[in-house]
DOFI-961069 format. One record per residue (C-alpha): residue number from 1; x, y, z; residue in one letter. Coordinates in Angstrom, 2 decimals, decimal comma. Layout:
% DOFI-961069
<r NUM; <X; Y; Z>; A>;
...
END
This chain:
% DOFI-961069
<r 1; <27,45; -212,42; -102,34>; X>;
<r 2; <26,16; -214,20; -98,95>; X>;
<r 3; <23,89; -216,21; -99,18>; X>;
<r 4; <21,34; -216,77; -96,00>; X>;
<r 5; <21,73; -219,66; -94,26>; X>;
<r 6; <18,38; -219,33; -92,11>; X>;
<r 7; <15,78; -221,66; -93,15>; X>;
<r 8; <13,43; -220,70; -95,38>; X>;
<r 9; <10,45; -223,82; -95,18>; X>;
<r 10; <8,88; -222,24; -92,30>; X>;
<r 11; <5,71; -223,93; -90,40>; X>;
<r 12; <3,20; -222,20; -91,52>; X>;
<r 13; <0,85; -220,84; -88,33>; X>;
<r 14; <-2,38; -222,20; -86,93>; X>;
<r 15; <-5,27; -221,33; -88,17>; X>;
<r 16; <-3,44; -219,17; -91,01>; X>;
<r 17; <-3,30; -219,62; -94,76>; X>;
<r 18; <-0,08; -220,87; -96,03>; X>;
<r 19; <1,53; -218,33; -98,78>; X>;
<r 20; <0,48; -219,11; -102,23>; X>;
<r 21; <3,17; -219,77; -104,64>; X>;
<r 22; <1,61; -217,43; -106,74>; X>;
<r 23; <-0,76; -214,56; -105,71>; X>;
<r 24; <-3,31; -213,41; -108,26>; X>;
<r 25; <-2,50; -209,86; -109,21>; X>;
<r 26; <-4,84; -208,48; -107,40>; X>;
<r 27; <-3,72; -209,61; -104,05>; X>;
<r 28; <0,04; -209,56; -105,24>; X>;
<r 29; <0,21; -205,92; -105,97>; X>;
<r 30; <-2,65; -205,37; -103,52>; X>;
<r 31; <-1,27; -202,32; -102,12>; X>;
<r 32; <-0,81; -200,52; -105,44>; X>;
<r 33; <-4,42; -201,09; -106,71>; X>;
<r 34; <-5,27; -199,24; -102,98>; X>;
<r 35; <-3,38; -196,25; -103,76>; X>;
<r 36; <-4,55; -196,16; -107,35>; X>;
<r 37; <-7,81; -195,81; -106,19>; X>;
<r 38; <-7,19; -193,81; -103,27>; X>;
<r 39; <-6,25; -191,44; -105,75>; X>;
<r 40; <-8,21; -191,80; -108,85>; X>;
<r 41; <-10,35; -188,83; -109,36>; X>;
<r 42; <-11,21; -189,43; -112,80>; X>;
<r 43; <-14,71; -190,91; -114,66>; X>;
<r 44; <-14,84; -194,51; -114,17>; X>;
<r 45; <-16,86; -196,59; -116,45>; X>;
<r 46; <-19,58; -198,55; -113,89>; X>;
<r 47; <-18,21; -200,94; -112,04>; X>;
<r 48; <-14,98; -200,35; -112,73>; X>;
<r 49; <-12,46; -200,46; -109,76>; X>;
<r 50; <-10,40; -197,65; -111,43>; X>;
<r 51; <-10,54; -195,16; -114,21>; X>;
<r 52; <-9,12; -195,94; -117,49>; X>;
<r 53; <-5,98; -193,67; -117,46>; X>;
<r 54; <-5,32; -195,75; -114,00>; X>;
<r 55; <-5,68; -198,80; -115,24>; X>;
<r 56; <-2,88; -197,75; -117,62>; X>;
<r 57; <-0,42; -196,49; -115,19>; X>;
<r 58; <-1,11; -199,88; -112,95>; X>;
<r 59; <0,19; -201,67; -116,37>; X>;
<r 60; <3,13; -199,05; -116,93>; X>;
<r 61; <3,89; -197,63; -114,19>; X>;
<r 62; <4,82; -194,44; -112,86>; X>;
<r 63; <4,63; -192,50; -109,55>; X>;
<r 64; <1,77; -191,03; -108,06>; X>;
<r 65; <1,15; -187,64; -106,84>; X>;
<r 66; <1,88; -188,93; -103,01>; X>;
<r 67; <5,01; -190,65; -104,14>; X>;
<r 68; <3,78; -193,95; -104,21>; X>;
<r 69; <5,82; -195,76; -107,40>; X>;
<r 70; <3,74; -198,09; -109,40>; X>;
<r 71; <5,86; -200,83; -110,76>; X>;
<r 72; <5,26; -201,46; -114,70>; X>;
<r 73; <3,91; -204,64; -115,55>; X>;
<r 74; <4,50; -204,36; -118,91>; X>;
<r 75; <7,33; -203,22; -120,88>; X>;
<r 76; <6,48; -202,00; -124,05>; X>;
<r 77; <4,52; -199,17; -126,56>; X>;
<r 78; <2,08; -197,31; -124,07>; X>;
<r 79; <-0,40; -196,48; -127,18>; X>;
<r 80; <-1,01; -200,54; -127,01>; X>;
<r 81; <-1,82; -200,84; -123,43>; X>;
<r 82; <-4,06; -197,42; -124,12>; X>;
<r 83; <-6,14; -199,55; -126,60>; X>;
<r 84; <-6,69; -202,23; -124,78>; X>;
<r 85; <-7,67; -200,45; -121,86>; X>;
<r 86; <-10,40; -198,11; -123,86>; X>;
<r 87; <-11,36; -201,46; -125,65>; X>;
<r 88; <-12,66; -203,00; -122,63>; X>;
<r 89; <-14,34; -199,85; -121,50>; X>;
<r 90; <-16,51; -200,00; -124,45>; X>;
<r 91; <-19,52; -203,09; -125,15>; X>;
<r 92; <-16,28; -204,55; -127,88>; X>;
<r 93; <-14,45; -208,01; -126,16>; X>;
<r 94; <-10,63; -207,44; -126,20>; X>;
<r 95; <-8,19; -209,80; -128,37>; X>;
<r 96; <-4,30; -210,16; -127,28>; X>;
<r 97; <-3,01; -211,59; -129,88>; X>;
<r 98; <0,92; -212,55; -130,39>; X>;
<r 99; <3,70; -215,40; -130,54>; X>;
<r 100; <4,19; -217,43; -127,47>; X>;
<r 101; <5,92; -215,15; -124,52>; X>;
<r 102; <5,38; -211,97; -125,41>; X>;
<r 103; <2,95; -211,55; -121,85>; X>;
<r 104; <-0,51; -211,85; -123,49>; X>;
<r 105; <-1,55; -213,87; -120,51>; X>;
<r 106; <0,03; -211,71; -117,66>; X>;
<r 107; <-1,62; -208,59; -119,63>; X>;
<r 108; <-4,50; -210,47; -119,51>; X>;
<r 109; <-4,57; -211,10; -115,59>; X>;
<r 110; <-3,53; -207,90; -114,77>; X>;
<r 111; <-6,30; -205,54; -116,97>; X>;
<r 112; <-8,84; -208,05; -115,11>; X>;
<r 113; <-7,48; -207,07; -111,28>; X>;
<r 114; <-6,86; -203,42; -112,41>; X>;
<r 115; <-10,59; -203,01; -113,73>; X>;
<r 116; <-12,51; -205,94; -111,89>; X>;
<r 117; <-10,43; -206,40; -108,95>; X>;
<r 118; <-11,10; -209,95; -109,94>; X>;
<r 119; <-8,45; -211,83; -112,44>; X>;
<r 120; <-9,88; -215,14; -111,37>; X>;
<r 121; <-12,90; -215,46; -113,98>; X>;
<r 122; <-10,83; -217,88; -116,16>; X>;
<r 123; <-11,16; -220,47; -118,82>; X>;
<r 124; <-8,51; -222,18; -120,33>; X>;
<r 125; <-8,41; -222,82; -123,39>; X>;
<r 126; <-7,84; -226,85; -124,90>; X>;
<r 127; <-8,78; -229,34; -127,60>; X>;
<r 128; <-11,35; -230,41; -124,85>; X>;
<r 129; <-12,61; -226,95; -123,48>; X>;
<r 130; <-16,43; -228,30; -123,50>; X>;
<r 131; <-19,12; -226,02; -124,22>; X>;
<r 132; <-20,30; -226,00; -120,83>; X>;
<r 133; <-16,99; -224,32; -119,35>; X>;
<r 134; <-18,16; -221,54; -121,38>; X>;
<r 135; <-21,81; -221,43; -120,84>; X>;
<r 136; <-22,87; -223,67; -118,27>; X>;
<r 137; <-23,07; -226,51; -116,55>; X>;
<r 138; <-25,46; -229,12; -113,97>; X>;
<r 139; <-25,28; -230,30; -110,95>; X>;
<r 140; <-26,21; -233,77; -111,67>; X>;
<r 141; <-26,95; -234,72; -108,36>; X>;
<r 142; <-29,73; -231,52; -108,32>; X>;
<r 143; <-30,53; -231,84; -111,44>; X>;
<r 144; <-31,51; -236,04; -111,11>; X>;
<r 145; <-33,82; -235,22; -108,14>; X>;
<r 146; <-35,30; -231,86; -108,85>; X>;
<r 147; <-35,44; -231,14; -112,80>; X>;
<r 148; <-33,62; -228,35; -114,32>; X>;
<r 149; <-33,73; -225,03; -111,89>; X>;
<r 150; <-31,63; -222,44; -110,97>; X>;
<r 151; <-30,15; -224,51; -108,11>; X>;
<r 152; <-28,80; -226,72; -110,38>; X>;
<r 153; <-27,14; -224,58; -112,82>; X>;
<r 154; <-23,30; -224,90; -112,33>; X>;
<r 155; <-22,24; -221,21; -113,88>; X>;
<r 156; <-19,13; -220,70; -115,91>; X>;
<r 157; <-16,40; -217,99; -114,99>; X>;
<r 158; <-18,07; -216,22; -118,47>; X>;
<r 159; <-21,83; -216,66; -116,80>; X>;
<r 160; <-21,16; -215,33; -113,42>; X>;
<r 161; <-18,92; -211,90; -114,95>; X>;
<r 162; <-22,49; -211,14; -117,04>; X>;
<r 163; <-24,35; -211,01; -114,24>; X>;
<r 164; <-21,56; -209,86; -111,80>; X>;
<r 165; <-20,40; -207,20; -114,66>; X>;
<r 166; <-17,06; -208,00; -114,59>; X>;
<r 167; <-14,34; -208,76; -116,84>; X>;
<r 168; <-14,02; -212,38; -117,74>; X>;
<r 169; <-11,15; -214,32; -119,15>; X>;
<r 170; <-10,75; -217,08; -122,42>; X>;
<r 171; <-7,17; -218,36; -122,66>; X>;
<r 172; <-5,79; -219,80; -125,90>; X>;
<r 173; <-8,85; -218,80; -128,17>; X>;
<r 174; <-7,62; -220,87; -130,88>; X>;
<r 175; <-7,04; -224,21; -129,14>; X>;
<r 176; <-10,77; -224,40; -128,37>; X>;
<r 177; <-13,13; -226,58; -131,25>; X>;
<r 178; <-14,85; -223,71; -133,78>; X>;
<r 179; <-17,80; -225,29; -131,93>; X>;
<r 180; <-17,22; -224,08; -128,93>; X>;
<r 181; <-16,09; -221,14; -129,68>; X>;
<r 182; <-18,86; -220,01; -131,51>; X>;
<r 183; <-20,74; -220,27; -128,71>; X>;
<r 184; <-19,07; -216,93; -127,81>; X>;
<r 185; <-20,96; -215,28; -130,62>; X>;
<r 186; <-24,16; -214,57; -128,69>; X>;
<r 187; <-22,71; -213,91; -125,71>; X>;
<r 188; <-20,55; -210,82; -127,59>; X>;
<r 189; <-23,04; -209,87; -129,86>; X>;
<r 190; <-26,30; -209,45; -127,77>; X>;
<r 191; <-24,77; -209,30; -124,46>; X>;
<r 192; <-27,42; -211,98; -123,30>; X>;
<r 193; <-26,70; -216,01; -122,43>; X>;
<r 194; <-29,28; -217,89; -123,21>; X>;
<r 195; <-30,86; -221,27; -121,44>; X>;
<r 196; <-32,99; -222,86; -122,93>; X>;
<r 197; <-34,06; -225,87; -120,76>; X>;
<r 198; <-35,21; -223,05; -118,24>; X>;
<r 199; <-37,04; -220,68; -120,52>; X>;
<r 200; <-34,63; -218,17; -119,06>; X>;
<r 201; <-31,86; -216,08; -119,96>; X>;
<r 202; <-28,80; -214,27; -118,25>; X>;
<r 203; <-28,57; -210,21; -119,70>; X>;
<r 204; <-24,80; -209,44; -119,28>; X>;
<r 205; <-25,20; -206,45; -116,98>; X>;
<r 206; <-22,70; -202,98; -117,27>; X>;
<r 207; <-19,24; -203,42; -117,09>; X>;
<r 208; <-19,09; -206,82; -118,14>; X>;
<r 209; <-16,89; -207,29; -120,76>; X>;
<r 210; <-14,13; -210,54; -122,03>; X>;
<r 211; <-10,53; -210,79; -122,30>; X>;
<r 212; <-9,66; -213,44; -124,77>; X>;
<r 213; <-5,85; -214,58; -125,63>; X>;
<r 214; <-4,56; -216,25; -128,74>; X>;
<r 215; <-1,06; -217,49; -130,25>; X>;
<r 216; <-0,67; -216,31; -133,53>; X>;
<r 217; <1,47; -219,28; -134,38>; X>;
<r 218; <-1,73; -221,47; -134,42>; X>;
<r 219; <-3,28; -220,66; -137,32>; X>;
<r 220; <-4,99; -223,72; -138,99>; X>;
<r 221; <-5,56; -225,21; -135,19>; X>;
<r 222; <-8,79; -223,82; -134,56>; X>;
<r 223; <-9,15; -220,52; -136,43>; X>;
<r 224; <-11,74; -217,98; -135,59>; X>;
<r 225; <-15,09; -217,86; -137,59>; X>;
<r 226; <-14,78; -214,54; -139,35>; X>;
<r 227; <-18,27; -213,99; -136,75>; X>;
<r 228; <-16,44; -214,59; -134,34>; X>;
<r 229; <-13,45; -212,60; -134,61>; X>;
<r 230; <-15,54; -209,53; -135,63>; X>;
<r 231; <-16,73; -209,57; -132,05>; X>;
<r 232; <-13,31; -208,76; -130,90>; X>;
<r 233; <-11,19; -205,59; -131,18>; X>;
<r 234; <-7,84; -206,76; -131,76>; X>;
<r 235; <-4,72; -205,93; -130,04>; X>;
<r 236; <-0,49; -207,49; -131,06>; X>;
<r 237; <1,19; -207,63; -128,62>; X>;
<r 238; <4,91; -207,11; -130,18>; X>;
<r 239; <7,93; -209,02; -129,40>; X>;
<r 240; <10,47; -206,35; -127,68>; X>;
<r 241; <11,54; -204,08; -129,86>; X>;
<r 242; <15,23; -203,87; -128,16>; X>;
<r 243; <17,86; -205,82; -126,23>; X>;
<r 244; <17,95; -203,15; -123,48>; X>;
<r 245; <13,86; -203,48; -123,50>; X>;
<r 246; <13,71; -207,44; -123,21>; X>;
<r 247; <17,23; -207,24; -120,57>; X>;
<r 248; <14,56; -205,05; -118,50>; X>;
<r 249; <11,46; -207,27; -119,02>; X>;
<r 250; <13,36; -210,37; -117,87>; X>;
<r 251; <15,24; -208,82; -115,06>; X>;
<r 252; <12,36; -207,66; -113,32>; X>;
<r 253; <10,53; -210,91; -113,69>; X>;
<r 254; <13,44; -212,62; -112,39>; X>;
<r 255; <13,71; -210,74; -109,75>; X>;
<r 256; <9,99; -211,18; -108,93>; X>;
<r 257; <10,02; -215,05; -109,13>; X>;
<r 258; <13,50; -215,03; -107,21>; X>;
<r 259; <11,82; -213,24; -104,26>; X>;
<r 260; <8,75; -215,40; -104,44>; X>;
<r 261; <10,81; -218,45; -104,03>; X>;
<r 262; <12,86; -217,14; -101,33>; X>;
<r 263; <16,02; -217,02; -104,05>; X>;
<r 264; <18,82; -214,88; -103,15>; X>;
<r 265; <18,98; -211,41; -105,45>; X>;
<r 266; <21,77; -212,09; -108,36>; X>;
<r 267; <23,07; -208,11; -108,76>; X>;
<r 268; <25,82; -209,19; -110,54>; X>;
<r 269; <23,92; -211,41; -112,68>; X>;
<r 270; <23,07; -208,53; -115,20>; X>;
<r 271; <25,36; -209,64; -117,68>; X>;
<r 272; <24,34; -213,19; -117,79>; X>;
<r 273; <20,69; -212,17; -118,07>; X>;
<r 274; <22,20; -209,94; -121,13>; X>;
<r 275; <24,20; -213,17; -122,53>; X>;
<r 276; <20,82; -214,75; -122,62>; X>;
<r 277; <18,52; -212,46; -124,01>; X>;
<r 278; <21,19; -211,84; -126,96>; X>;
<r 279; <21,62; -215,72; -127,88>; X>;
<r 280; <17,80; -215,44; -128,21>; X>;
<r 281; <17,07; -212,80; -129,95>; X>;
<r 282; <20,39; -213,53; -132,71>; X>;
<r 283; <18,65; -217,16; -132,94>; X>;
<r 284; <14,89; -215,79; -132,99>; X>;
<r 285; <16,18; -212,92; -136,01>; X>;
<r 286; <18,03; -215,30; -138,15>; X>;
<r 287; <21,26; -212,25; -137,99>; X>;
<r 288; <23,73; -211,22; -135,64>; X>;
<r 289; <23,34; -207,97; -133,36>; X>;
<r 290; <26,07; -206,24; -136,09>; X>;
<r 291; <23,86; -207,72; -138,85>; X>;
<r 292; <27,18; -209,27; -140,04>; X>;
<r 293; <26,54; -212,53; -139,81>; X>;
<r 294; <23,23; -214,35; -141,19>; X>;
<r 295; <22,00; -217,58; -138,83>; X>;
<r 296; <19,87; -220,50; -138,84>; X>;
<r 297; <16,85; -220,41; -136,32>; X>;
<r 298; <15,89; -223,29; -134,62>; X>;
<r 299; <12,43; -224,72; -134,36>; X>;
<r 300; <10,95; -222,91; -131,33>; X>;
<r 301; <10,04; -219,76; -130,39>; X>;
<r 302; <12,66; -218,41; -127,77>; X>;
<r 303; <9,98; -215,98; -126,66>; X>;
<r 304; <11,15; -213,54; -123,45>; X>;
<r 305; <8,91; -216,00; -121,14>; X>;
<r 306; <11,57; -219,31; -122,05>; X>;
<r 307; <14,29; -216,43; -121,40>; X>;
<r 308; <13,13; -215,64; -117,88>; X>;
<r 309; <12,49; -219,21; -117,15>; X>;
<r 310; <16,01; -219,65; -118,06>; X>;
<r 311; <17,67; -217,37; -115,92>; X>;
<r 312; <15,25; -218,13; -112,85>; X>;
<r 313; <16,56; -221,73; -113,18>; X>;
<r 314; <20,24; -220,83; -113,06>; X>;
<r 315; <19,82; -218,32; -110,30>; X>;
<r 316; <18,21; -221,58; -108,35>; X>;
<r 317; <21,29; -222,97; -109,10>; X>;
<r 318; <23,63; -220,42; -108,18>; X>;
<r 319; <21,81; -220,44; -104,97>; X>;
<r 320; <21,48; -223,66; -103,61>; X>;
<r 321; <24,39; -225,58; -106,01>; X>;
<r 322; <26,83; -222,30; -106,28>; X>;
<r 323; <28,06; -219,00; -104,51>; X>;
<r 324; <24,67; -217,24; -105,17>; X>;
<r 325; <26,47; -215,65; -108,04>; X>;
<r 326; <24,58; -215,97; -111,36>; X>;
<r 327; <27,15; -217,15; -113,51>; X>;
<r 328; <27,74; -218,58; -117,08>; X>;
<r 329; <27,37; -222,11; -116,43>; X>;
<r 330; <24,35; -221,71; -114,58>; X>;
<r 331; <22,24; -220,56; -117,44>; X>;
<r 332; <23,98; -222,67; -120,01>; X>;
<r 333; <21,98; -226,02; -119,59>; X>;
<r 334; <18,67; -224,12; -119,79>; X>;
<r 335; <19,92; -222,54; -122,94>; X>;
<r 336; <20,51; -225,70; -124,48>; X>;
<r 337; <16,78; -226,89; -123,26>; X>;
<r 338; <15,38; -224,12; -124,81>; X>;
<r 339; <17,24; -223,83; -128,38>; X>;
<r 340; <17,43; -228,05; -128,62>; X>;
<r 341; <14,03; -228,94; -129,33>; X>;
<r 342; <13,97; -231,07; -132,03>; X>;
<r 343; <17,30; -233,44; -131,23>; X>;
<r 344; <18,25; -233,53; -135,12>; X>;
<r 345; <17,61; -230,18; -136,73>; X>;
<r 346; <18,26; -228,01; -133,58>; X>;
<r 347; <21,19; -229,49; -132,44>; X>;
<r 348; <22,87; -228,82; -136,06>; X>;
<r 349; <21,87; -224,74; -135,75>; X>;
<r 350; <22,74; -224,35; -131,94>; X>;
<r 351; <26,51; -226,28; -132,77>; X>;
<r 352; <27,25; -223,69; -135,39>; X>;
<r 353; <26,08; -221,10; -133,42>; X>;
<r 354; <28,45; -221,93; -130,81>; X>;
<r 355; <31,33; -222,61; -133,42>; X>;
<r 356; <31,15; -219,29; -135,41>; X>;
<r 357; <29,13; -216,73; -132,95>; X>;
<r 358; <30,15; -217,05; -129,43>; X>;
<r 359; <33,58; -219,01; -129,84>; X>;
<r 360; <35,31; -215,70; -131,18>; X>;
<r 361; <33,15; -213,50; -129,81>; X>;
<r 362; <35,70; -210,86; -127,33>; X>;
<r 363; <34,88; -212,27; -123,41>; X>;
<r 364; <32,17; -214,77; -124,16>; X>;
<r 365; <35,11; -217,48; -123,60>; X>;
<r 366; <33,46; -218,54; -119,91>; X>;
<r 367; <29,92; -218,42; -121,88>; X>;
<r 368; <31,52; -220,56; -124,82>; X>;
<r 369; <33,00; -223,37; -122,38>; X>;
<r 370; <30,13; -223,69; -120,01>; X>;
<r 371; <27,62; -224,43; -123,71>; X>;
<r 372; <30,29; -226,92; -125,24>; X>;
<r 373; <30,07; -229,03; -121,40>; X>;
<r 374; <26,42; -229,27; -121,55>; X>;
<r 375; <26,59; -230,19; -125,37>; X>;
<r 376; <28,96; -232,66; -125,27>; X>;
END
């Protein structure tokens, strides 16, 4: 493979915007959402940008009746994307709920720029999320000289999509105080926002509706008030269900990320990618792919996201360190990174996993000798 030698850090023009590292969805796959719509001749709930059954082929993918190809943006059962989708075009708030890496975030983004053409209503979700990044906040300065008003009212992402109707965004539920988050409960149930130190209130206006995300691996962190959570129609998103499934999520994100840093494409990097995505799932299942052999998992999650991270981090190095080949000792240090998490414990499971898995495993030998380096 050759890789380009013309230089890639260009100047960026006068008086234009440099290229953002990341594009929200809905200027990343700007064109699509056009052509949806261009052709969308179906009922749209109000204020929605497309129809449902759109929205869902935006998410899947598929090819449109001019030939225009819609790239899926998630890989897995339609009937869940289907639920979701007819969730949020009812007056019920929209749970993703699922281990770390299996996309509930870049669902997330992407049902907000498919129906709201708008992804960017966010908050994130941490221990100290205040209530005011869900409700609202002051302008101190305004507030000081004037007294409370309208002026001074700072509103949140969730304040401005009730009285925008559009969809708003709550990352990490569960990492939020139950304080907080109860503050959601109003919001959800009456469709109304109340402030009190006006005498006012904000009525959540049609097609507003929330997209909230949670890690099912923190229960006991901050777990939803049964109140809460009643508010919410709840959707799993499922780890993939195949090899061949998860080989496909992870090569396309790769290949996404590659061309958004400028990395070469790897096409004979499939079987790497494949190496990769079988040492995870064989440690995630506890068993190897024949079922013969029964393994010890180690203490994270080795969730699709850590795989594609992986492999986008040895094709940088197979670009700018290597040939531009994607090759076994490229992806073997982030590997390691990503099953070695706890020194002790991990190191014990991923040794014996080298030892009795891939050592006699039939043309794994590159694979085997590029782990044992980085382990020594």
């Amino acid at each position: 493979m050759t890789v380009s030698t013309e230089p890639t850090n260009v100047e960026p023009i006068p008086g234009q915007a440099p290229q953002a590292l990341r594009p929200h969805a809905e200027d990343a796959f700007a064109a699509e959402l056009t052509a949806l719509a261009a052709q969308d001749d179906r009922p749209r709930p109000e204020r929605w940008k497309l129809s449902p059954w759109a929205v869902a082929t935006y998410l899947l993918g598929g090819t449109l009746p001019d030939g225009t190809v819609i790239t899926p943006k998630y890989v897995g059962p339609r009937r869940i994307v289907e639920v979701a989708v007819t969730t949020l075009a009812t007056d019920r708030a929209l749970l993703l709920l699922g281990v770390p890496g299996t996309a509930k975030t870049w669902v997330s983004e992407h049902l907000a720029a498919a129906v709201s053409g708008d992804s960017t209503l966010l908050v994130q979700g941490t221990a100290g999320t205040p209530e005011e990044a869900i409700r609202y906040g002051w302008n101190y300065a305004r507030l000081l000289a004037h007294g409370p008003s309208r002026d001074a009212l700072v509103p949140s992402p969730v304040m401005r999509a009730m009285s925008e109707g559009m969809t708003a965004r709550v990352e990490e539920l569960t990492r939020i105080p139950a304080d907080v988050q109860d503050t959601l409960i109003t919001i959800l149930s009456e469709k109304t926002l109340p402030i009190p130190e006006l005498g006012q209130e904000v009525q959540a206006v049609r097609g507003f509706n929330l997209i909230a995300t949670a890690n099912d691996r923190d229960r006991g962190v901050n777990d939803l008030s049964s109140a809460l959570r009643r508010r919410f129609n709840t959707v799993v998103l499922p780890l993939p269900e195949s090899a061949d499934a998860e080989v496909d999520i992870v090569s396309r994100r790769v290949d996404q990320m590659g061309r958004s840093l400028d990395l070469p494409q790897a096409p004979e990097g499939l079987d790497e990618i494949r190496r990769v995505v079988t040492v995870f799932r064989e440690l995630r299942d506890g068993v190897t792919t024949d079922g013969r052999t029964k393994l010890k998992s180690p203490s994270g999650t080795l969730s699709t996201a850590e795989a594609i991270s992986v492999v986008t981090n040895g094709l940088a190095l197979a670009a700018h360190f290597g040939d531009g080949v994607l090759r076994a000792g490229d992806v073997a240090a982030g590997i390691l990174g990503a099953v070695v998490r706890d020194p002790a414990a991990d190191r014990v499971v991923w040794q014996e996993y080298l030892e009795t898995v891939v050592r006699e495993r039939d043309g794994w030998t590159d694979f085997y000798r590029a782990c044992r380096e980085v382990s020594a």
